[in-house]
PLY file of the C-alpha trace (Angstrom):
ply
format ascii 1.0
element vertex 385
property float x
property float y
property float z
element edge 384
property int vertex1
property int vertex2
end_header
156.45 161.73 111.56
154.44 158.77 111.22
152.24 157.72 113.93
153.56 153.91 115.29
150.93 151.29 115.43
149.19 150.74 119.23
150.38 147.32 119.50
153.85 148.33 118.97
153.41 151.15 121.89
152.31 148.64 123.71
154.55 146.09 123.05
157.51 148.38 123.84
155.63 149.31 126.73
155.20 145.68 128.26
158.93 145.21 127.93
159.95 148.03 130.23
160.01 147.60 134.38
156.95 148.18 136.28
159.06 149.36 139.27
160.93 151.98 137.10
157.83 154.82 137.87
159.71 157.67 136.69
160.23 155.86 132.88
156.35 155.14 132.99
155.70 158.90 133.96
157.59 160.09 131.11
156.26 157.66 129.11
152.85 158.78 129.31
153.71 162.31 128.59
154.99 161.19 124.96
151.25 160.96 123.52
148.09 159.84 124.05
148.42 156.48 122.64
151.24 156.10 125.01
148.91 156.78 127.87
146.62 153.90 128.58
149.38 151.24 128.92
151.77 153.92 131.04
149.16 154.52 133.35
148.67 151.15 134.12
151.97 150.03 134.74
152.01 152.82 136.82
149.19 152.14 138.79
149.60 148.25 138.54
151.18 147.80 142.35
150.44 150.76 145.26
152.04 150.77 148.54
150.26 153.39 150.77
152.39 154.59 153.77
152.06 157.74 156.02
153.50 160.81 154.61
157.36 161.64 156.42
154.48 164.97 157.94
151.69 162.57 159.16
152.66 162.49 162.45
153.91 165.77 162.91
150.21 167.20 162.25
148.11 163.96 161.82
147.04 165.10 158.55
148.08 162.64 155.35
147.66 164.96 152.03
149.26 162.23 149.54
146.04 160.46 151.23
143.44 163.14 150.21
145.55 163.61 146.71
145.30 159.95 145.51
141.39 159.91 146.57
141.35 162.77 144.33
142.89 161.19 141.51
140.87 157.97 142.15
137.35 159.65 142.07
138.20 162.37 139.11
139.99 159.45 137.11
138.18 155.96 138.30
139.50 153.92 135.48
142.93 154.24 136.90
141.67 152.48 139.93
140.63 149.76 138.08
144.35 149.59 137.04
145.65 148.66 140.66
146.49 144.91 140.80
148.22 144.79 144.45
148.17 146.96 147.19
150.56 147.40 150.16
149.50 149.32 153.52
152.62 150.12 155.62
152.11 151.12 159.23
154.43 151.44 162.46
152.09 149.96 164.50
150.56 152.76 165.19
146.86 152.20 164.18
145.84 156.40 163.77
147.00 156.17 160.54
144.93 153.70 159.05
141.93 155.29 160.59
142.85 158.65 158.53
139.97 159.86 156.03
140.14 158.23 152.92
141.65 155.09 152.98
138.17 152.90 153.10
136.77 154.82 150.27
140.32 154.07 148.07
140.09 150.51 148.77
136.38 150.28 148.07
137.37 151.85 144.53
140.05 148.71 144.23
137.92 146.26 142.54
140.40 144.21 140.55
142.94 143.53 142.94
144.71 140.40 142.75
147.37 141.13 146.52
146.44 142.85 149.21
149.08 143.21 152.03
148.93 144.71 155.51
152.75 144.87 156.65
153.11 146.83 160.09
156.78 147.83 161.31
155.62 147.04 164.47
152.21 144.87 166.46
148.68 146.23 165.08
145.62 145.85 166.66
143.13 144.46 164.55
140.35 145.68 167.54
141.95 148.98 167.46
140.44 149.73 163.62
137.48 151.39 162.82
134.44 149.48 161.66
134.58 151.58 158.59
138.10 149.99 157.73
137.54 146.51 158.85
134.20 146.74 156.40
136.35 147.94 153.69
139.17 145.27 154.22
136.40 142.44 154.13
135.17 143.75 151.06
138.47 143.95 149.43
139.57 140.32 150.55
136.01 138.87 149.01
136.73 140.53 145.90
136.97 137.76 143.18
139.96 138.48 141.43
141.98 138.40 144.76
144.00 135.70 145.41
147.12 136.63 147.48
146.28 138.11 150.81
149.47 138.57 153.74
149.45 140.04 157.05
152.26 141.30 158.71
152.61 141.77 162.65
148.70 142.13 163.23
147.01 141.22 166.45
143.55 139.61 166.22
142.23 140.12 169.88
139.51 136.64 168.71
140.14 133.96 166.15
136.75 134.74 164.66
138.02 138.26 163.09
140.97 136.00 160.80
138.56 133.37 160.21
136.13 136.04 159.13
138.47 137.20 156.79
139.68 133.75 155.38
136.22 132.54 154.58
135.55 135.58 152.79
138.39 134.80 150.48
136.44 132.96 147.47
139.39 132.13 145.38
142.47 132.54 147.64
145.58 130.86 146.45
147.92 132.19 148.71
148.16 133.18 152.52
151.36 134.53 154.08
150.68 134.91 158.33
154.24 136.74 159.63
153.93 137.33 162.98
150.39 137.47 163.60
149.30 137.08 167.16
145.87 135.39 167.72
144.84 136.33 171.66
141.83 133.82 171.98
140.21 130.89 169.98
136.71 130.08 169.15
135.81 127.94 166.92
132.48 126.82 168.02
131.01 128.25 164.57
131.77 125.49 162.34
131.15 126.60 158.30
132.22 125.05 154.73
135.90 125.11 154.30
137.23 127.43 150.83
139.06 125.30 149.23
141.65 126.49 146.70
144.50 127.13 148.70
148.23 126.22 147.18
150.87 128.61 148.81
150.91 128.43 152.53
153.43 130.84 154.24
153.38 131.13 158.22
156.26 132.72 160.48
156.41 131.41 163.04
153.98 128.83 163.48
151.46 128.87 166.32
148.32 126.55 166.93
145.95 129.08 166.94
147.15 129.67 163.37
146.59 125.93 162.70
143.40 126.20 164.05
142.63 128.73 161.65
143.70 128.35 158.82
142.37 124.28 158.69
139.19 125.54 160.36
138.66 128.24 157.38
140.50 126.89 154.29
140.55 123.47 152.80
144.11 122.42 152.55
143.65 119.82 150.21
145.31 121.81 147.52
148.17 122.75 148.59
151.54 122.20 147.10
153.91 125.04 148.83
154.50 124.93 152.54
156.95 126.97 154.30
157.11 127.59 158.37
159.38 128.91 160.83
159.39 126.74 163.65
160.96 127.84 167.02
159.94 125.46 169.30
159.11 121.09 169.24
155.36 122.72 169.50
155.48 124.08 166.23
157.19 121.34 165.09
154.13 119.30 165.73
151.81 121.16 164.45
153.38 120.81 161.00
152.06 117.65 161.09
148.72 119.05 161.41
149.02 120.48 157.73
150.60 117.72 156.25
147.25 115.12 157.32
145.13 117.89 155.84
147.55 118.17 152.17
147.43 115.79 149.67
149.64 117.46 147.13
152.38 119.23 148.51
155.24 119.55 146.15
157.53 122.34 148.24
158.44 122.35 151.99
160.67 124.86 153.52
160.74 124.76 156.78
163.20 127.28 158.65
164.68 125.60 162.72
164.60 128.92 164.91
164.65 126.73 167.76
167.76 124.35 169.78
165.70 121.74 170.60
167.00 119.66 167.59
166.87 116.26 169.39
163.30 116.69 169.42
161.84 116.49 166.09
158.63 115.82 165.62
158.45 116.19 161.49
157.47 113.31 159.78
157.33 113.06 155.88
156.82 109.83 155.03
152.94 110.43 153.90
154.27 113.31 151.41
153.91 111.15 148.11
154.40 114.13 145.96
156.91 116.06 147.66
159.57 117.36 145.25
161.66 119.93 147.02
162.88 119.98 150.46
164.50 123.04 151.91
166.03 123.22 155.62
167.23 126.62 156.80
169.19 125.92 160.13
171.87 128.10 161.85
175.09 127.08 163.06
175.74 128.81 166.03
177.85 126.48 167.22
179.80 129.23 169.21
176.73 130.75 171.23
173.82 128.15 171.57
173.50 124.72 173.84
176.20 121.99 173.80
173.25 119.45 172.56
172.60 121.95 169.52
172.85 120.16 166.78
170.95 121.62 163.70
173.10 118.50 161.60
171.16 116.14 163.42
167.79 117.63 163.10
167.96 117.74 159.24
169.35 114.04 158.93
166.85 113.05 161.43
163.62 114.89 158.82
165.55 113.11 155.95
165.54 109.87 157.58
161.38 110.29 157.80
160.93 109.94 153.50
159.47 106.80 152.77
161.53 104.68 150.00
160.99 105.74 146.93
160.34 109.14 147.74
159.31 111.75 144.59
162.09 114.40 145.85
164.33 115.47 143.36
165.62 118.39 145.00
167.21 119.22 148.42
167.90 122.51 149.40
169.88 123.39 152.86
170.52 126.94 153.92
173.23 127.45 156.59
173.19 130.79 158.05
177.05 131.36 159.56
179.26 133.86 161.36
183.11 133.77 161.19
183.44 130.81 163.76
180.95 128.80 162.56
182.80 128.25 158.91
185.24 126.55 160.82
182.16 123.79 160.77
181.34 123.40 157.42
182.89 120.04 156.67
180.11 118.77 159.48
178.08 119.07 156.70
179.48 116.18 155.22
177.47 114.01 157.55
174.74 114.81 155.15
175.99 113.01 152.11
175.08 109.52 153.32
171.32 110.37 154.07
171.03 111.76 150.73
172.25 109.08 148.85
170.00 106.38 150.25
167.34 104.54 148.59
164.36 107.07 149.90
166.35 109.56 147.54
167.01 108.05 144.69
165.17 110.18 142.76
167.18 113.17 143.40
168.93 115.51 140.85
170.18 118.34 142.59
171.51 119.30 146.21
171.84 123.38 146.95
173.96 124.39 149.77
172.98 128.57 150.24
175.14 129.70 152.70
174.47 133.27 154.73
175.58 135.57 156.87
174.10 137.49 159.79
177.29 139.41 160.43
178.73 142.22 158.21
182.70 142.20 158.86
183.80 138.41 156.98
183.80 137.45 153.79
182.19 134.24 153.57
182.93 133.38 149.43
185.81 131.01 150.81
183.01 128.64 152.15
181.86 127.01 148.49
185.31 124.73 148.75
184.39 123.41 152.06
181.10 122.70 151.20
182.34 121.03 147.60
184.60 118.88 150.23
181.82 118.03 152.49
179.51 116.15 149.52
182.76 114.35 147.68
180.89 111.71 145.90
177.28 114.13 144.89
180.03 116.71 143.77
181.42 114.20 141.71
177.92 113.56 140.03
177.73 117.21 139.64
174.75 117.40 141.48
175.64 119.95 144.28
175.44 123.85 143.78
176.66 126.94 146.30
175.39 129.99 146.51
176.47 132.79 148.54
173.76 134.55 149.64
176.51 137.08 151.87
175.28 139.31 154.30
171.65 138.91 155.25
0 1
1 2
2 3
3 4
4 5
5 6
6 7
7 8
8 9
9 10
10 11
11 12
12 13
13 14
14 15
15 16
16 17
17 18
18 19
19 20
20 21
21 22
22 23
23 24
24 25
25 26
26 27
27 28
28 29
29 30
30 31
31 32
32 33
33 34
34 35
35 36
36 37
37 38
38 39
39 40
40 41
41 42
42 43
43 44
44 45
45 46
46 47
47 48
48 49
49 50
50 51
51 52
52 53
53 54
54 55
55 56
56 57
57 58
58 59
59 60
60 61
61 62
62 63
63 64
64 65
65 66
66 67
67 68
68 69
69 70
70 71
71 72
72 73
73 74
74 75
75 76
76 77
77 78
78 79
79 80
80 81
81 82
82 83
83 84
84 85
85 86
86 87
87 88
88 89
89 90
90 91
91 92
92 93
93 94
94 95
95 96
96 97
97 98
98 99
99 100
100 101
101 102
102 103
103 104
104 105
105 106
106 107
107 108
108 109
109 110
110 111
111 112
112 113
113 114
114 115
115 116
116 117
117 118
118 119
119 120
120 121
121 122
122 123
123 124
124 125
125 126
126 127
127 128
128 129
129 130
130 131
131 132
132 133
133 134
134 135
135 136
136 137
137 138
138 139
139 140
140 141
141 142
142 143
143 144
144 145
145 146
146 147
147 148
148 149
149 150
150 151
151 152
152 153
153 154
154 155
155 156
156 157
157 158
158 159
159 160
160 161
161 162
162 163
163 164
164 165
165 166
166 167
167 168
168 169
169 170
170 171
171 172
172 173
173 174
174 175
175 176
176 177
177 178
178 179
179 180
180 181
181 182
182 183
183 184
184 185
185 186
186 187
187 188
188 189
189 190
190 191
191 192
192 193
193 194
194 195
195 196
196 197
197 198
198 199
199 200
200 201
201 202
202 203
203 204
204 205
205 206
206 207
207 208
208 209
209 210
210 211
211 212
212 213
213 214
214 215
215 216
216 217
217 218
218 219
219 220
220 221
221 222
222 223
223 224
224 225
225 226
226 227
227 228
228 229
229 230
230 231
231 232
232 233
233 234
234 235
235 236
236 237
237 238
238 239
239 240
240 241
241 242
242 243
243 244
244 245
245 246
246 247
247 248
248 249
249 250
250 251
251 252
252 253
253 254
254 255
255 256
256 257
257 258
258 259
259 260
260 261
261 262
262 263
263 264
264 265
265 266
266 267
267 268
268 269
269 270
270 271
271 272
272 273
273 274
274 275
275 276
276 277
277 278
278 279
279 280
280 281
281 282
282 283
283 284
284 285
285 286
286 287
287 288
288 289
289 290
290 291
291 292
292 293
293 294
294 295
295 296
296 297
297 298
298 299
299 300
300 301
301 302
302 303
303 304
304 305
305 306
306 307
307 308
308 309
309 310
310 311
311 312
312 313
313 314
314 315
315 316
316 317
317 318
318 319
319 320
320 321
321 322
322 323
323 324
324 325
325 326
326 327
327 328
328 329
329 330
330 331
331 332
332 333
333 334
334 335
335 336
336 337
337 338
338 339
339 340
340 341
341 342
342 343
343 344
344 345
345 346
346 347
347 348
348 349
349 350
350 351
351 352
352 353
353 354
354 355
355 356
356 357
357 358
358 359
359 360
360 361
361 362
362 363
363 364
364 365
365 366
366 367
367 368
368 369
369 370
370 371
371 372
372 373
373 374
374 375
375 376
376 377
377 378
378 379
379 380
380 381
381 382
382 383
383 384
């Protein structure tokens, strides 16, 4: 049988799924040649999570086993593009032996993600850890870095970490709790920053994130606001942008006739996104997430660069009974300040698990007669969340 050319293999390699692990396996049992670009498929994206018997006898073999494979094999670590670590908030795990010297052996990592099911201490690590994280997040070829439900006891530890982030490009803060501020050591600002991701918003991560990263770069914006406080603070980022192209920002609040978001100084905005939910049946009489989006839309300074606005409605059974309030919409969106705009999206989802909500699309058609004329309105059906 004649032996296929390498960049074939590899070609045919390339084209198959990086999540499929099992294909990749098998792959590189074929032959040799098929080896190289297997293994790094394979290895391209880790997510490290206690073994189902850590807790049972505080003992993580799969730990020990990839440290194994790591030192015996150490070009396969330099495979590893992303890394996840999953904890349950229980911080013994990530002080198990091993995991510093793995992510010391990381040096081309592009993502690196802490994601706790529920609050970790960031005081509660080992020095030996937090050393290792610092030296993974200052790597050069990182530029994605997320946390996920950690406590910082000080303000300093995040900054710490931000500043050490040469050539970040993207920060995703979800649910990270900051217990005191000091920011008395003022330093250079990184600059680089495009992708800004923060749920929900707080102003210690304001003071932060503009305190350790120059925001002058960035064009994608997206907060979860659940209170007129956060609301505000969003303002904060938009005096330190200059080119922000995508806002989403997500109401998880009823104080709707208190809006405080202003985008009139957002010259190059060119999608807007609202997620609101109805709840029309369960929250305040003055609820009115309706009135909260007109009241952001009414904020764009004529002519405005947006070319696309994107609402998602999160519903129960009641609330589709409310759709056509959505047609209150149409006349904001067809002003002057939006001339520019191509396309309106209407994503529509569900929190419940007992309606079918594919009926909706002709209510929302109704609610936008004249931009459904134009054929500039789309539905999707997101279902159940």
């Amino acid at each position: 049988m004649p032996e296929l050319p390498q960049e074939l293999i590899d070609l045919i390699l390339e084209r198959l799924d990086v999540a499929d692990k099992k294909t990749l396996r098998n792959c590189s049992r074929v032959a040799r040649s098929f080896r190289p670009t297997s293994q790094k498929h394979i290895f391209s994206h880790l997510t490290i999570r206690p073994s189902r018997g850590y807790y049972r006898n505080k003992s993580d073999s799969k730990m020990k086993q990839l440290r194994q494979i790591f030192a015996c094999s150490p070009q396969l670590a330099l495979n590893v593009r992303s890394i996840v670590l999953v904890g349950g908030g229980n911080s013994s795990w990530f002080q198990g032996d091993g995991l510093p010297q793995i992510l010391c052996m990381l040096v081309n990592l592009t993502r690196f993600s802490i994601d706790s099911g529920q609050s970790l201490s960031w005081d509660s690590l080992y020095s030996d850890l937090v050393e290792a994280v610092h030296a993974v997040v200052s790597l050069p070829t990182l530029t994605r870095l997320r946390f996920h439900c950690v406590a910082f006891g000080q303000s300093t530890q995040l900054v710490s970490l931000l500043r050490s982030c040469g050539n970040l490009a993207e920060l995703d803060l979800s649910i990270v709790a900051i217990e005191a501020v000091d920011l008395s050591d003022l330093q250079p600002k990184i600059p680089g920053l495009t992708s800004l991701d923060i749920n929900p918003l707080r102003n210690q991560h304001v003071q932060c994130v503009t305190s350790a990263l120059d925001l002058g770069s960035l064009q994608h914006l997206r907060i979860s606001s659940d209170s007129p406080a956060a609301d505000s603070e969003i303002q904060t980022i938009f005096d330190a942008t200059e080119t922000l192209r995508h806002f989403h920002v997500h109401l998880s609040h009823h104080h709707t006739d208190a809006n405080m978001i202003d985008l009139r100084n957002l010259s190059h905005l060119q999608t807007l996104e609202l997620t609101i939910m109805f709840e029309f049946a369960s929250a305040p009489d003055e609820y009115d997430p309706i009135l909260w989006a007109r009241n952001i839309l009414a904020t764009l300074q004529s002519p405005s660069s947006v070319e696309h606005v994107v609402f998602n409605v999160v519903v129960d059974e009641i609330d589709l009974l409310h759709l056509p309030r959505l047609g209150t919409l149409e006349a904001p969106l067809m002003t002057p300040a939006l001339a520019a705009l191509k396309k309106l999206t209407i994503n529509l989802e569900s929190l419940e698990v007992d309606f079918d909500i594919s009926g909706g699309d002709r209510e929302v058609f109704g609610a936008f007669p004249t931009l459904s004329g134009k054929g500039m309105v789309e539905v999707g059906l997101l279902g159940v969340h």
